[in-house]
C-alpha positions in Angstrom: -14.5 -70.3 -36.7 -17.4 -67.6 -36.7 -21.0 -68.8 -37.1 -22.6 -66.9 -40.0 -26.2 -65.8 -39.4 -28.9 -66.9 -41.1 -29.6 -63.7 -42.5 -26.3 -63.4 -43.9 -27.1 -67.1 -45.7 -30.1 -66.1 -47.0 -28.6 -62.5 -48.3 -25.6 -64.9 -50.0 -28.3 -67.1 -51.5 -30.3 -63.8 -52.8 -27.0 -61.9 -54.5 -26.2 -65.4 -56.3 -29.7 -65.8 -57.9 -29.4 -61.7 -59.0 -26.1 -62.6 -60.0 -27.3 -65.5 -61.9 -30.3 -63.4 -63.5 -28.2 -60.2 -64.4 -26.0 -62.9 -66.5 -28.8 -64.8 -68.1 -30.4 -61.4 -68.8 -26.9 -60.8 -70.5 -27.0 -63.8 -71.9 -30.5 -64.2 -72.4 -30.4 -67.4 -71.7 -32.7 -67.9 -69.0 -35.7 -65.2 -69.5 -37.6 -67.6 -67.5 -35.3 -67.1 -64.5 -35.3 -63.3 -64.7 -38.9 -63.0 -64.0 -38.9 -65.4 -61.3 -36.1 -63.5 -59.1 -38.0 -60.3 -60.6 -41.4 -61.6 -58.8 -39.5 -63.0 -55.8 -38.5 -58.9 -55.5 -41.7 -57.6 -55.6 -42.6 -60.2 -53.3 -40.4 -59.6 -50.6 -41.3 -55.6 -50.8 -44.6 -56.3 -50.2 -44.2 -58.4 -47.3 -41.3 -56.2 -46.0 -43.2 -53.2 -46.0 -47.0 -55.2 -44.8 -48.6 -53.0 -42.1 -48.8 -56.6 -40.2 -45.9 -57.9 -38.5 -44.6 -61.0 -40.0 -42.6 -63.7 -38.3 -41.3 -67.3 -40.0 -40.6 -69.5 -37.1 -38.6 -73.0 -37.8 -40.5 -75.6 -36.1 -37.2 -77.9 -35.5 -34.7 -75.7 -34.3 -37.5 -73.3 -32.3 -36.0 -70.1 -34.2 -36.7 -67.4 -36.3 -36.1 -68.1 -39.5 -37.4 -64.7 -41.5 -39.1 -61.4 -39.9 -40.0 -58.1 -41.9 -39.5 -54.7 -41.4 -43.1 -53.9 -39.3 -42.0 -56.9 -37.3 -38.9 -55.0 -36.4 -40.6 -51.4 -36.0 -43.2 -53.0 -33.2 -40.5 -54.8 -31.8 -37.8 -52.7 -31.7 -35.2 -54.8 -32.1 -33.1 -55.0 -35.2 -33.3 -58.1 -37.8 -29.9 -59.5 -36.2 -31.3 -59.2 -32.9 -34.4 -60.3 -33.6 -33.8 -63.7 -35.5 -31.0 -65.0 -33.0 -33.4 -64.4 -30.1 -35.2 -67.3 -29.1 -39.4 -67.4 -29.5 -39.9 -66.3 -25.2 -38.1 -63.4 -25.9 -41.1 -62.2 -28.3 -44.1 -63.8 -27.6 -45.5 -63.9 -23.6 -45.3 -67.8 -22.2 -49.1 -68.8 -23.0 -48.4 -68.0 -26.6 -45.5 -70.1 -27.3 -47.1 -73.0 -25.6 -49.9 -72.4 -28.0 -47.8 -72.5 -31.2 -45.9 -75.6 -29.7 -49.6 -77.2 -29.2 -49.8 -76.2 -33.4 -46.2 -77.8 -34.1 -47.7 -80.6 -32.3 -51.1 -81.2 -33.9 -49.7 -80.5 -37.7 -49.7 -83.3 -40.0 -46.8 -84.5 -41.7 -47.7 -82.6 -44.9 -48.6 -79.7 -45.9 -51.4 -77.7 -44.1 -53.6 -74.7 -45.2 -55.5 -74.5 -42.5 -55.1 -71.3 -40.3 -54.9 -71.6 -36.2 -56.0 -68.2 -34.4 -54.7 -67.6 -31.3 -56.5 -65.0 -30.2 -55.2 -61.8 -29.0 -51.8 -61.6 -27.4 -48.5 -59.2 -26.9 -45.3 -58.6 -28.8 -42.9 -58.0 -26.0 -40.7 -55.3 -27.5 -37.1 -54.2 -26.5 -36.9 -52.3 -23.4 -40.4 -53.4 -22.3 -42.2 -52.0 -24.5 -45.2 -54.8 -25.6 -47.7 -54.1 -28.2 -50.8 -55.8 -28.2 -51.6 -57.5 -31.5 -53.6 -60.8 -33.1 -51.5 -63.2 -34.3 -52.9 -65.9 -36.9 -50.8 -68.5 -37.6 -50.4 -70.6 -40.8 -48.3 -74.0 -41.2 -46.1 -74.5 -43.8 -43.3 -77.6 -45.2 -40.8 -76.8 -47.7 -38.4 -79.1 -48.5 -39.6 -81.6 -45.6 -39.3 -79.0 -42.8 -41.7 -77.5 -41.0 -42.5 -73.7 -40.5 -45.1 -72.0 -38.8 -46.1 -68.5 -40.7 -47.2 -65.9 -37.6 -48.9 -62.8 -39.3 -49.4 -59.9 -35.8 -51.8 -57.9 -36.6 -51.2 -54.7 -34.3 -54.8 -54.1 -32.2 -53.7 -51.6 -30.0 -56.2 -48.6 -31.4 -58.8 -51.4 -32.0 -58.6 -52.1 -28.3 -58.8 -48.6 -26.9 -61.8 -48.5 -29.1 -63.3 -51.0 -27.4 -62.6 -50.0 -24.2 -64.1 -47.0 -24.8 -67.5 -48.5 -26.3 -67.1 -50.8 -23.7 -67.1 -47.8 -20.8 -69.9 -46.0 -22.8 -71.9 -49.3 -22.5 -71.5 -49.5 -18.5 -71.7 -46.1 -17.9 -74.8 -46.1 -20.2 -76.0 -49.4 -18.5 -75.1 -47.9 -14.9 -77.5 -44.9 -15.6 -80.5 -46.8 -17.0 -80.2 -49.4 -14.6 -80.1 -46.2 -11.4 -83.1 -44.8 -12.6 -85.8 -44.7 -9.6 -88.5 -46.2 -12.9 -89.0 -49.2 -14.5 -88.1 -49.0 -17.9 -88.4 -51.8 -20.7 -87.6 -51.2 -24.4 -89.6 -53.7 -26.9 -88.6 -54.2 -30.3 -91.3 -54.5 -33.4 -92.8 -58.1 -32.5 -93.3 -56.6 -28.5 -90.3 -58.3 -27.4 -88.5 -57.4 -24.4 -84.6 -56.3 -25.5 -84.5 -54.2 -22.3 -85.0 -54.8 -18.6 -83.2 -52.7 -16.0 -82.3 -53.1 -12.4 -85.6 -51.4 -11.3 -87.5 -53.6 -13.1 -86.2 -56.7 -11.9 -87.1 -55.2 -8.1 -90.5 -53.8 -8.8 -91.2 -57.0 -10.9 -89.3 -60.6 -9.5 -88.7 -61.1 -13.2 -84.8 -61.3 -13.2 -83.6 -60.0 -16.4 -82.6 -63.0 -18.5 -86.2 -64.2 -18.1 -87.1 -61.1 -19.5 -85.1 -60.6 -22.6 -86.5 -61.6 -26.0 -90.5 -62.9 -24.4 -93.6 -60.9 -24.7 -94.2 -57.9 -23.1 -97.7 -58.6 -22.3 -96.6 -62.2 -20.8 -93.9 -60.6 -18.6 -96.1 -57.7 -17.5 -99.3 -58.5 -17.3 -100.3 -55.4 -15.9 -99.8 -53.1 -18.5 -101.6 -55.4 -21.3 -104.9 -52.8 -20.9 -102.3 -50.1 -22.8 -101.3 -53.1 -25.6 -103.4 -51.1 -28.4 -100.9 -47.9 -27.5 -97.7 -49.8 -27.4 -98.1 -51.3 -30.6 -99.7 -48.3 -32.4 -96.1 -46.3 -31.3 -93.9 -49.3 -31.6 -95.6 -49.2 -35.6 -95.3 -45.2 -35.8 -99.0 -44.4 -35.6 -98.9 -42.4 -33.0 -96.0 -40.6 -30.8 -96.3 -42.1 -27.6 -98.6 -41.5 -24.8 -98.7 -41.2 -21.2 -101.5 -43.0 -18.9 -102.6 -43.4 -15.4 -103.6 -46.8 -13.8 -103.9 -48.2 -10.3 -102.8 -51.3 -8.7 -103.9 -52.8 -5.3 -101.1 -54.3 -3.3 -101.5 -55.4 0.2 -104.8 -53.8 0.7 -103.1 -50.6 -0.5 -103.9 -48.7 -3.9 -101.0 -47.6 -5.4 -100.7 -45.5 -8.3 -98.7 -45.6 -11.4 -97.7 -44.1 -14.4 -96.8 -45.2 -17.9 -95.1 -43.2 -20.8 -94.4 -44.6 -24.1 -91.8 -43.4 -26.6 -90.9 -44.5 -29.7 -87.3 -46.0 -31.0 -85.7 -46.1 -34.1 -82.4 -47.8 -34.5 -80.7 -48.7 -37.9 -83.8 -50.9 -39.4 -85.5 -51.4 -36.5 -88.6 -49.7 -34.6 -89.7 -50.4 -31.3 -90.7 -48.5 -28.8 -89.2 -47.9 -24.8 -92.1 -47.8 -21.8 -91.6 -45.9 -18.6 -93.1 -46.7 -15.5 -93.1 -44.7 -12.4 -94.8 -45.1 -8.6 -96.4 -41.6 -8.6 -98.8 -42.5 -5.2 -96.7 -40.2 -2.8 -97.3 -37.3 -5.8 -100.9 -38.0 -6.2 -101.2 -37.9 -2.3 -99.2 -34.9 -2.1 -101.4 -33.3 -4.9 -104.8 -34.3 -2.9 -103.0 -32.8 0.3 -102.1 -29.7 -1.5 -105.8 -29.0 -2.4 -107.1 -30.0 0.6 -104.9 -27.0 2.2 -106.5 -24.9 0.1 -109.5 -26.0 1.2 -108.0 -25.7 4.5 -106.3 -21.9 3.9 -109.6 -20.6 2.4 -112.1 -22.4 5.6 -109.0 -20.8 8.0 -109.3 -17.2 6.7 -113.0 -17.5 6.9 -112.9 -18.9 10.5 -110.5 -15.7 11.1 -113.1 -13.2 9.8 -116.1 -15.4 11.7 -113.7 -15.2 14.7 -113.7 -11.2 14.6 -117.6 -11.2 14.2 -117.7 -13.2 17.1 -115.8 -10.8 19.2 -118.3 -8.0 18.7 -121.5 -10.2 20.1 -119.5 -11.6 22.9 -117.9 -8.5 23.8 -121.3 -7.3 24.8 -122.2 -10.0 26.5 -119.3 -9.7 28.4 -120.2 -6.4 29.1 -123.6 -6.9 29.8 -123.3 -9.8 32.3 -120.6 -7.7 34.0 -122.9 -4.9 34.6 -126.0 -7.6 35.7 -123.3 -8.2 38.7 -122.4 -5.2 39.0 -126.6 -4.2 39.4 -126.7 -6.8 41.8 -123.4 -6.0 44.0 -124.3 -4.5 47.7 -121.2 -2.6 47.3 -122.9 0.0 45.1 -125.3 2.8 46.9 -127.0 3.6 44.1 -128.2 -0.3 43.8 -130.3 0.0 47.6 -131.5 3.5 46.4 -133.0 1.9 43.0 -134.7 -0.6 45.7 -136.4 1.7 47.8 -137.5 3.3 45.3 -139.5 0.4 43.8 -140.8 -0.2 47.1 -138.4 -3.4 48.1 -135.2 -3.5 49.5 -132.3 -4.4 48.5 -131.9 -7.7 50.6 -134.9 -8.8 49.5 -133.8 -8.6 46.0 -130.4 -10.1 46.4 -132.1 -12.9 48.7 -134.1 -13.8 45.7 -131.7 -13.8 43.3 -129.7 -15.9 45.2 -132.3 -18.7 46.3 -133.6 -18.4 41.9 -129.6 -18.9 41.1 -129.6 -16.3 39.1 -126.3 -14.5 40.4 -124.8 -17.8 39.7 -126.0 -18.0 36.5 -124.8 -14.6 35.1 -121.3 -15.5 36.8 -121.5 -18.8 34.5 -122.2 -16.7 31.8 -119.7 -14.5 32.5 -116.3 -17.6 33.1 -117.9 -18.8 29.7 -117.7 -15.5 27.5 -114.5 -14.9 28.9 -113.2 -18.6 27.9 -114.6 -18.4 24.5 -112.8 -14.8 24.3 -109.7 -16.6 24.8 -110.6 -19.3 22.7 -111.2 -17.0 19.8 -108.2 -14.8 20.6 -105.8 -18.4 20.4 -107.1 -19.3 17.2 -107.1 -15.6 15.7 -103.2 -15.9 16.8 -102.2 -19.6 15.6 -104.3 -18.6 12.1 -102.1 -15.4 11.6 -99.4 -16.1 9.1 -96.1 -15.1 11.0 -93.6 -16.7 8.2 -91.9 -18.4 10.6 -89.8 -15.6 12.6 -88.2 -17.0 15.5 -88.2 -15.3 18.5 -87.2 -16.4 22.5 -90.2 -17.6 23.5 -91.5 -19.8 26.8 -92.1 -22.9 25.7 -94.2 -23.6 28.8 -96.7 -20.7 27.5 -96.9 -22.3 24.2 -97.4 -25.4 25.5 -100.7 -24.2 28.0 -101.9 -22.2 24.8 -101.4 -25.3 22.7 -103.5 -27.2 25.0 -106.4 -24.6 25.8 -106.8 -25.0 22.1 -107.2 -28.7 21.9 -109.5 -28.4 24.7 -111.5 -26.3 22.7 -112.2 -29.6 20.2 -114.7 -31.9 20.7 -113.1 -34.9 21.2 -112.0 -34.0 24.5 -115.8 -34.1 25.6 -117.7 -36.9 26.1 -121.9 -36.2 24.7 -122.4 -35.6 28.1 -120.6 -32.7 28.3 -117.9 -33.5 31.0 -114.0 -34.2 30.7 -113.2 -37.4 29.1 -109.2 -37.6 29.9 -107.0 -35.4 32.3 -104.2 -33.7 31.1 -101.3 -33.1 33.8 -98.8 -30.4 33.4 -95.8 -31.2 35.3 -93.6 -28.2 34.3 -90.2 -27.7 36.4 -89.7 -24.0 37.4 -87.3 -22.0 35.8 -87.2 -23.1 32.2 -85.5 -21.6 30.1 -86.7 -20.0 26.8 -85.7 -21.2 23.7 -85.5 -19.9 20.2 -88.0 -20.6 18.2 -91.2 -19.9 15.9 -94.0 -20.3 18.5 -97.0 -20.8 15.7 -95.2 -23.5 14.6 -94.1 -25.5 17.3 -97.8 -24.8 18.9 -98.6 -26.6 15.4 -97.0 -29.6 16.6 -97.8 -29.8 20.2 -101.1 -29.5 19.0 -101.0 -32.2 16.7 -99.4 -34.5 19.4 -102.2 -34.2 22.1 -104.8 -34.9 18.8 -103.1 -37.5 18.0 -102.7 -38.8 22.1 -106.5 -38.1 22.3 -107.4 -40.4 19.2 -105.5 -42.8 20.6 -107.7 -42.8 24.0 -110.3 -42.6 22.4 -109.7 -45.5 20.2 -108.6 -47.8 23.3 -112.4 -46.5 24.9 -114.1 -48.7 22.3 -112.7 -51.5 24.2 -112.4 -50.9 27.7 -115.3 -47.8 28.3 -114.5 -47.1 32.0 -110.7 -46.5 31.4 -109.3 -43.1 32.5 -107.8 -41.3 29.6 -104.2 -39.6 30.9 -101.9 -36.8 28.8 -98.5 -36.6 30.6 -97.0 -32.8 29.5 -93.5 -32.1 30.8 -91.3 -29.9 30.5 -88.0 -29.7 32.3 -84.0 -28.4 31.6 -81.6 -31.4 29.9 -78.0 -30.1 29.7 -78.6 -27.8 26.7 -81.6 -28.6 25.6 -85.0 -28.3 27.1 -87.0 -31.4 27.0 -90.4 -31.3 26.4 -92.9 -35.2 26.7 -95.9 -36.2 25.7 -97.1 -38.9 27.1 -100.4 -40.9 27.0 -101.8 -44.4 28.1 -103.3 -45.4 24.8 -103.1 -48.5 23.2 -99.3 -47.6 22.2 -97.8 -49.0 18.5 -96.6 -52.0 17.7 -92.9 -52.8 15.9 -93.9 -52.0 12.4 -96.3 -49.3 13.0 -93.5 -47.5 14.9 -91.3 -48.2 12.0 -93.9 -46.1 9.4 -94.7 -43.7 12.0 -92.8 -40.4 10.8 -93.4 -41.6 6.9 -95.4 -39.0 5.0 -98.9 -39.9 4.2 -98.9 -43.0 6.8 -102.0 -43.2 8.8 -103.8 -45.7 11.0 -106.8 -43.7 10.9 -110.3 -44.2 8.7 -110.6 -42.9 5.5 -111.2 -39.0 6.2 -109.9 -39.0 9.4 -106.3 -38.0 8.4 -103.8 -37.3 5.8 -101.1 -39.1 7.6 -99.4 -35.5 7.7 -99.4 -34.9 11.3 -96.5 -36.9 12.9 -94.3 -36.0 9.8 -94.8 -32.7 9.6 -94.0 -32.0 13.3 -90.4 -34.1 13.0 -89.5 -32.0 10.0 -90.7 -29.1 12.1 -88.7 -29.8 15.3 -85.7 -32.0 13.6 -85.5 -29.4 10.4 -86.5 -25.6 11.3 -85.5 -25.9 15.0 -82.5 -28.1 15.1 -84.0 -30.2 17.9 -84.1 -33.8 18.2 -88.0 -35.9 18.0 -88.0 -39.5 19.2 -90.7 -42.2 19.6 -91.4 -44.4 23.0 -93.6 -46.9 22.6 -94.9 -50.6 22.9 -98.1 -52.2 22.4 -100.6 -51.7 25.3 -98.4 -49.5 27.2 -99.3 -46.3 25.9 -96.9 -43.7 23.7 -94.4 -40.8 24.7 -92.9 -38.6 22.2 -89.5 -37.2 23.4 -88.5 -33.4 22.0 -85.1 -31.7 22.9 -84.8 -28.2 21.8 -81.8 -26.5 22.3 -81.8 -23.4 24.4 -80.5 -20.2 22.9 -77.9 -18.3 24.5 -79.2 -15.0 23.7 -82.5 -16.1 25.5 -80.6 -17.0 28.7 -78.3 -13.5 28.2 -74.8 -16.2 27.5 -72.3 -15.0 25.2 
C-alpha cells in the first residue's frame, strides 16, 4: 500500500474545508465558517510568499511538518523533497543539536518565548548553503509539539559587514602604522583613541587608555590643556606647538597638532604628536652650513689675497739667496766695490744665521703656498664629477691639510702624534670624486686626532700614532685608518655612523662627520665602510673602493 505524504493530507484536509465552505456559502448556513477558511487563505499567502524562510518542524517524529515557498527558493529543493528529508539534511549538525536542546528544555505547555540561535546555514540542494538567522518559536496544538523556525536570509547583511569590518582594519592598520602618536579625545577629554605608536612611545597599553583623562594618561601635554579643550569646544581650530622633553640626559623635541572632530552629536578633538629632534637638528645643521658656505667663500677670497703677499716673499727671499750665492760674479764685484769681499760677507752671514734664516723663510712660504693652494682646491665646488684619480695623492693632500690645523701641534709648537704612510707600490686608481673622498679622509684623521688628544688628558707622555694604508684587495683598493686612541666601547660603536651622534662637547661637533663619510663611500662610490674597534685599543676604519676598469685600461 503507498504511504501518502503529508502534504497530500494536509492538501485533502484543505479541499474538504473549501468544499465545506463553498456549500455553506450555498447554503448559507455557516457564514461563520466561510470567513474562517477565507482568513486561513489570506493567511497561508502571506506566509507562503514571506521574504523569510519558514520551516514547521514536528518535535516527535523529528520531521518537517510545513515549509513555504521562500524556504523552497533558498533551498532548492521542492516541497516533496523538502518535507520527507530529515532535519541534517537542512540545517549543519550544531544547529539541530541546538533545536533538540529546545525540544528538550520546552515545557509541557504552550510556550511564547522565542530561542535565537544565532547565525547558521541552510544547506541547499547541490551544495549550495545560504547563510541565514534562524529564530525559533515553540508551539503545542492538540498536545504535540512543534517548533516554528523563521530563516531570515543574512547573506548581504554579512558581506556588509565584512566589508565595514575590512574598512575598520585597514583603517585601524593605517592609524596604528603611523610613525606619530596620535590620541583622539571626546568632549569630557576622554581618551576613545590610542594607536600602536602610542602604546610604544608611552608604556600605556591601550585598554588602560580608553575612556580616562587625557591629562592623567599624558601628563606631558597638560601645559597645552587650555588648547585641547578650547578646539575640543570649537573655539578655536586647532593649533600646533613645540615643547621639549629631557630623556636620559638627552633633550628631545616634540611636536603637537590639534584638530578638531565632529561625528554625529559628538565633538572632540584628535592630537598629534611627532619626535621632530633629528629635523630640528638637521635644520640647525643646515644653517650652520650656511654659516659654513659663506665663512668658506670668504676664506677662498682671503686665500687669493694671501697669494699676492706671499708670492713676493717668495720672491724676495729667493733673490736674498740668490744675492748671497758665490755662484754669481756679479755678487763678488758688488763686494769689491764696497770695499769687502765677498767671503767676508758670506762668512758673516753665515756665523749671524742669516742664510739659514732666509732659507727658513723660504721652506715656510712655499708650505703655506701649498697650504693655501689645497684649500683653494677642496673649497672649489666640483659637483661631484668623478674622475680616475690616485687615491694615494688624495690621501697625502688630505693629510697636508689636517696638518695644517692646530690640533696637530702642541703650544709648543712641535709635532704632537706621527702619522705613518705605509702605501704599497703600484695602486691602482680608482673612480671617484676626489673633493669628496678628501672630505672624508679628512674627517677621519680629525676625528683619530680628537681621539689622541682626548686619551692625552690622561696619560700626557703617550705617543699619539695615525696608521694610513693603502694597498690592492682583489678588486677593490683598501684604504685604513688606524689610531691608538682610547677606541669605543659596544654601544658607542653601535651609534657610531647615526646622524647627529657625537661624543664630543657642546660646539665641538654636529655628529655629521662619521655619517656623512659612510654615505659618501657606501652611497656615491659603491665602496664598503667598516668600523674596528674596542675600548683602550685604539680605532681602525676599513674602506674598500672598487677599482675602475677604465682606470687600469680593462675592458
Amino acid at each position: 500500500m503507498k504511504r501518502r505524504s503529508r502534504s497530500d493530507s494536509n492538501d485533502n484536509v484543505r479541499n474538504k474545508l473549501i468544499g465545506l465552505g463553498e456549500n455553506s456559502m450555498r447554503k448559507s448556513y455557516y457564514p461563520e465558517l466561510r470567513d474562517r477558511i477565507n482568513e486561513l487563505e489570506r493567511f497561508r499567502a502571506l506566509v507562503e510568499h514571506a521574504n523569510d524562510a519558514l520551516f514547521v518542524l514536528d518535535a516527535f517524529s523529528w520531521s518537517f511538518a510545513d515549509v513555504n515557498a521562500t524556504a523552497l527558493k533558498k533551498t532548492n529543493y521542492s516541497r516533496e523533497e523538502l518535507v520527507e528529508s530529515p532535519p541534517e539534511s537542512i540545517f549543519p549538525k550544531k544547529t539541530c543539536i541546538l533545536m533538540r536542546t529546545v525540544i528538550a528544555n520546552s515545557d509541557a505547555g504552550p510556550s511564547h518565548d522565542d530561542e535565537g540561535i544565532s547565525i547558521t546555514e541552510l544547506l541547499g540542494k547541490d551544495g549550495v548553503n545560504v547563510p541565514v538567522e534562524i529564530t525559533v518559536r515553540v508551539h503545542f496544538v492538540a498536545g504535540r509539539l512543534y517548533l516554528v523556525m523563521v530563516a531570515r536570509d543574512v547573506t548581504r547583511r554579512l558581506a556588509d559587514q565584512r566589508e565595514l569590518q575590512k574598512t575598520r582594519n585597514y583603517l585601524g592598520n593605517v592609524i596604528d602604522s603611523m610613525q606619530s602618536i596620535l590620541v583622539g579625545v571626546n568632549e569630557d577629554s576622554s581618551v576613545v583613541l590610542w594607536n600602536a605608536y602610542a602604546v610604544a612611545e608611552t608604556g600605556v597599553v591601550e585598554k588602560d587608555a580608553l575612556g580616562n583623562y587625557l591629562f592623567d594618561v599624558m601628563p606631558e601635554v597638560r601645559k597645552f590643556k587650555q588648547l585641547i579643550e578650547r578646539t575640543i569646544r570649537n573655539e578655536e581650530t586647532g593649533g600646533t606647538e613645540i615643547f621639549t622633553v629631557d630623556h636620559s640626559g638627552e633633550t628631545i623635541f616634540f611636536e603637537i597638532v590639534v584638530f578638531p572632530f565632529e561625528g554625529e552629536g559628538e565633538s572632540g578633538a584628535v592630537i598629534r604628536i611627532d619626535d621632530i629632534t633629528a629635523r630640528t637638528r638637521m635644520e640647525e645643521v643646515m644653517v650652520q652650513t650656511e654659516k659654513m658656505m659663506t665663512v668658506g667663500g670668504l676664506a677662498a677670497g682671503m686665500a687669493h689675497e694671501i697669494n699676492n703677499p706671499l708670492g713676493g716673499i717668495l720672491q724676495g727671499s729667493q733673490n736674498i739667496l740668490r744675492r748671497l750665492s758665490a755662484e754669481f760674479q756679479k755678487n763678488h764685484e758688488v763686494a769689491r766695490e764696497c770695499g769687502v769681499t765677498f767671503e767676508a760677507v758670506h762668512a758673516y752671514c753665515e756665523r749671524r744665521g742669516i742664510i739659514s734664516k732666509v732659507e727658513s723663510i723660504q721652506q715656510l712660504g712655499k708650505r703655506s703656498a701649498k697650504i693655501v693652494a689645497n684649500m683653494l682646491q677642496f673649497s672649489r665646488q666640483t659637483g661631484g664629477q668623478q674622475s680616475c684619480t690616485s687615491l694615494v695623492e688624495i690621501m697625502n693632500t688630505a693629510i697636508e691639510l689636517s696638518s695644517s690645523g692646530y690640533d696637530l701641534y702642541q703650544k709648543k709648537g712641535r709635532v704632537s702624534l706621527d702619522i705613518i704612510r705605509e702605501f704599497e707600490e703600484s695602486v691602482p686608481d680608482i673612480f671617484c670624486a676626489p673633493s669628496e673622498i678628501e672630505q672624508v679622509l679628512i674627517n677621519l684623521i680629525k676625528n683619530s686626532v680628537q681621539a689622541i688628544t682626548s686619551a692625552r688628558k690622561e696619560d700626557p707622555n703617550k705617543v699619539g700614532k695615525i696608521y694610513v694604508r693603502i694597498g690592492r684587495e682583489g678588486n677593490n683598493v683598501r684604504l685604513e685608518i688606524e689610531d691608538n686612541g682610547p677606541g669605543m666601547d659596544a654601544d658607542t660603536k653601535k651609534k657610531a655612523l647615526e646622524p647627529f651622534f657625537t661624543t664630543k662637547g657642546i660646539g665641538e661637533g654636529t655628529g655629521l662627520g662619521l655619517f656623512v663619510s659612510y654615505f659618501i663611500i657606501t652611497q656615491k662610490h659603491k665602496g664598503s665602510f667598516v668600523i674596528e674597534t674596542s675600548p683602550m685599543l685604539g680605532t681602525k676604519i676599513v674602506i674598500k673602493l672598487p677599482v675602475a676598469p677604465d682606470c687600469i685600461g680593462l675592458d
